[in-house]
Backbone bond lengths (Angstrom), bond angles and torsions (degrees), N, CA, C in turn:
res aa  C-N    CA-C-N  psi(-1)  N-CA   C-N-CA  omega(-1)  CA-C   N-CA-C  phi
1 X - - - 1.447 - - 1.520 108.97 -
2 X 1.325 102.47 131.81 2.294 98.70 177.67 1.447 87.96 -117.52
3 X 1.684 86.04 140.23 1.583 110.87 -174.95 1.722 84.50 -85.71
4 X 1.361 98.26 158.29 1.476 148.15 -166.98 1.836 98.75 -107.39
5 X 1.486 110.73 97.62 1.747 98.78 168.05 1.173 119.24 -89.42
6 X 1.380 129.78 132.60 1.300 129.28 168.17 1.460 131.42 -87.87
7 X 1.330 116.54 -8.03 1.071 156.24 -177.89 1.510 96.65 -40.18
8 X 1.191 139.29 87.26 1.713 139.40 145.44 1.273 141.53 -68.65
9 X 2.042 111.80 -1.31 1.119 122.28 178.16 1.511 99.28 -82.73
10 X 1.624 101.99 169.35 1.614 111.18 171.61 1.952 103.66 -67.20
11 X 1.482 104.65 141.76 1.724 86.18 148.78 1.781 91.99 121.80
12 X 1.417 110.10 -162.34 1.348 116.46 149.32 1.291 127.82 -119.80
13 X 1.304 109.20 146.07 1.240 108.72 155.34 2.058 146.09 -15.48
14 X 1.168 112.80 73.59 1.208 100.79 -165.70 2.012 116.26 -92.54
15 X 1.339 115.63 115.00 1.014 121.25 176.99 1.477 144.53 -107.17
16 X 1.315 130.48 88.90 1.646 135.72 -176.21 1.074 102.38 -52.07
17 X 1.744 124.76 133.94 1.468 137.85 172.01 1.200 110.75 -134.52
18 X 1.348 112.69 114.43 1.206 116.06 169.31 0.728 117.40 -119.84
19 X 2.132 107.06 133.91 1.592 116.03 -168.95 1.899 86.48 -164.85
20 X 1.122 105.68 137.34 1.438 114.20 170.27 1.458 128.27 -95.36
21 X 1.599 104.22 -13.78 1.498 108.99 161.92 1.504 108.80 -56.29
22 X 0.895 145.73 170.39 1.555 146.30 -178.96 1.416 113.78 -110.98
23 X 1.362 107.05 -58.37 1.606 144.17 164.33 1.683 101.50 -29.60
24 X 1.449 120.20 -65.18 1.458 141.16 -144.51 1.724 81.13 -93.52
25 X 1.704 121.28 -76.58 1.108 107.23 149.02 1.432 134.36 29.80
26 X 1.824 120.90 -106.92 0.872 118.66 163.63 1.232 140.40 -61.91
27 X 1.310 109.43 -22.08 1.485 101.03 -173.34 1.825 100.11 -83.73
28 X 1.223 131.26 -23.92 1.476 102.16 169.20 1.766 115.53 -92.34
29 X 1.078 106.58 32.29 1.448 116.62 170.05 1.356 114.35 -116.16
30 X 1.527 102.54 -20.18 2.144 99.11 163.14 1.541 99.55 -86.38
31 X 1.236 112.69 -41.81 1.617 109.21 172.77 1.612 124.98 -30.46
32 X 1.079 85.93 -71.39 1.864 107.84 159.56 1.409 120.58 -39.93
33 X 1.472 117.89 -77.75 0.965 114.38 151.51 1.257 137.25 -16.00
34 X 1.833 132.44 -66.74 0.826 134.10 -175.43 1.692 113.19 -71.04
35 X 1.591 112.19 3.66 1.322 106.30 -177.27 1.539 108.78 -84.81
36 X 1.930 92.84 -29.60 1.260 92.91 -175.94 2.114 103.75 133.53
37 X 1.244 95.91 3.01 1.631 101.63 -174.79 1.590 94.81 -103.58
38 X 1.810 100.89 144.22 1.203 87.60 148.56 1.412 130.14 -117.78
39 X 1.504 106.59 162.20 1.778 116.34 -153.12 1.686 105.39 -116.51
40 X 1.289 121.63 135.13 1.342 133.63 175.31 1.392 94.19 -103.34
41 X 1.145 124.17 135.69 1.406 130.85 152.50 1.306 120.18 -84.88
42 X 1.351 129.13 150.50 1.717 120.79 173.89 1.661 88.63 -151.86
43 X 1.124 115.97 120.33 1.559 134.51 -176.06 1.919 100.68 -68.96
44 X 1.121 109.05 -15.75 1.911 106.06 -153.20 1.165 108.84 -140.35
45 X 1.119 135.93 140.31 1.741 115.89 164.00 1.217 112.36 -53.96
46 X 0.985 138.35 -70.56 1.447 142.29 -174.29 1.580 118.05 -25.19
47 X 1.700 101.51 -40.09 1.371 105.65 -177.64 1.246 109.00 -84.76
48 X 1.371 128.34 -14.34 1.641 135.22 166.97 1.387 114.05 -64.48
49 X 1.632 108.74 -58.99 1.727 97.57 165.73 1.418 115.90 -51.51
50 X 0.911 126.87 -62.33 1.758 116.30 174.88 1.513 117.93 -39.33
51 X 1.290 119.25 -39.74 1.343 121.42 177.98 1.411 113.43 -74.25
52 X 1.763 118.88 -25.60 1.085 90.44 173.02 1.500 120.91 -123.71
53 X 1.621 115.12 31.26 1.165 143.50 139.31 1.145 117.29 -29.55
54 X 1.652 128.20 -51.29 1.558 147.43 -104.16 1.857 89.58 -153.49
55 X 1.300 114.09 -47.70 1.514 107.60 -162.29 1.305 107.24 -130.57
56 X 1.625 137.58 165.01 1.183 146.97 163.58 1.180 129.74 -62.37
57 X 1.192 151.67 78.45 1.413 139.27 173.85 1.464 119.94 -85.82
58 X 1.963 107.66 149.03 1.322 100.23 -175.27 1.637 104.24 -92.42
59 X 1.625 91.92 -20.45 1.872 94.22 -162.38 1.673 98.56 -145.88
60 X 1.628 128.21 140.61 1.461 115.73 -173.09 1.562 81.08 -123.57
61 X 1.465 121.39 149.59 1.128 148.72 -169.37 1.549 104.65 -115.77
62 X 1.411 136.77 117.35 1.349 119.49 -178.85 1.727 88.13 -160.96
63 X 1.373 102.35 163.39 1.672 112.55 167.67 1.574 107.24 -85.25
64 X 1.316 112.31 162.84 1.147 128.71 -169.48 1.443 109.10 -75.81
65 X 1.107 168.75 150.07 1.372 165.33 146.80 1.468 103.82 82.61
66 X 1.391 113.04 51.11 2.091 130.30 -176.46 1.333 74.10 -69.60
67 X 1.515 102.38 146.16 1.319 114.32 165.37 1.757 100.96 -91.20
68 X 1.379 114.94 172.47 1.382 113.03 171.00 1.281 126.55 41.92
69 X 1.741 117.36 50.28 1.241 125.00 -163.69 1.574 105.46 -138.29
C-alpha cells in the first residue's frame, strides 16, 4: 500500500513516535522514513515532552492510554 501525503507546507514532514517497544519502534520509523517523513523516536512520555519542548512537530504518534504522558 503507498501512503498518500497531504502535506502542503514547505519542507518535510516531521513526526514524534512514541512507543517503548524498540522492535515495533523501529520498524514504523523505517516505514516512515521510507515514505519520506522524518521520525523522532521518544521511548517514554517524559522523553516526548522534552522532545517536543525542544523541536517542531507536524504529527505525534503515541498509543492510546500512554502511561506517564
Amino acid at each position: 500500500m503507498k501512503l498518500v501525503h497531504f502535506y502542503a507546507g514547505c519542507g518535510l514532514l516531521n513526526i514524534l513516535l512514541v512507543e517503548d517497544e524498540r522492535k515495533l519502534a523501529d520498524a514504523v520509523a523505517e516505514g516512515l522514513q521510507e515514505e519520506g517523513y522524518v521520525v523522532t523516536l521518544s521511548p517514554t512520555g517524559e522523553d516526548a515532552l522534552s522532545s517536543i519542548r525542544c523541536l517542531h512537530f507536524d504529527l505525534i504518534l503515541l498509543e492510546i492510554g500512554r502511561a506517564h504522558v
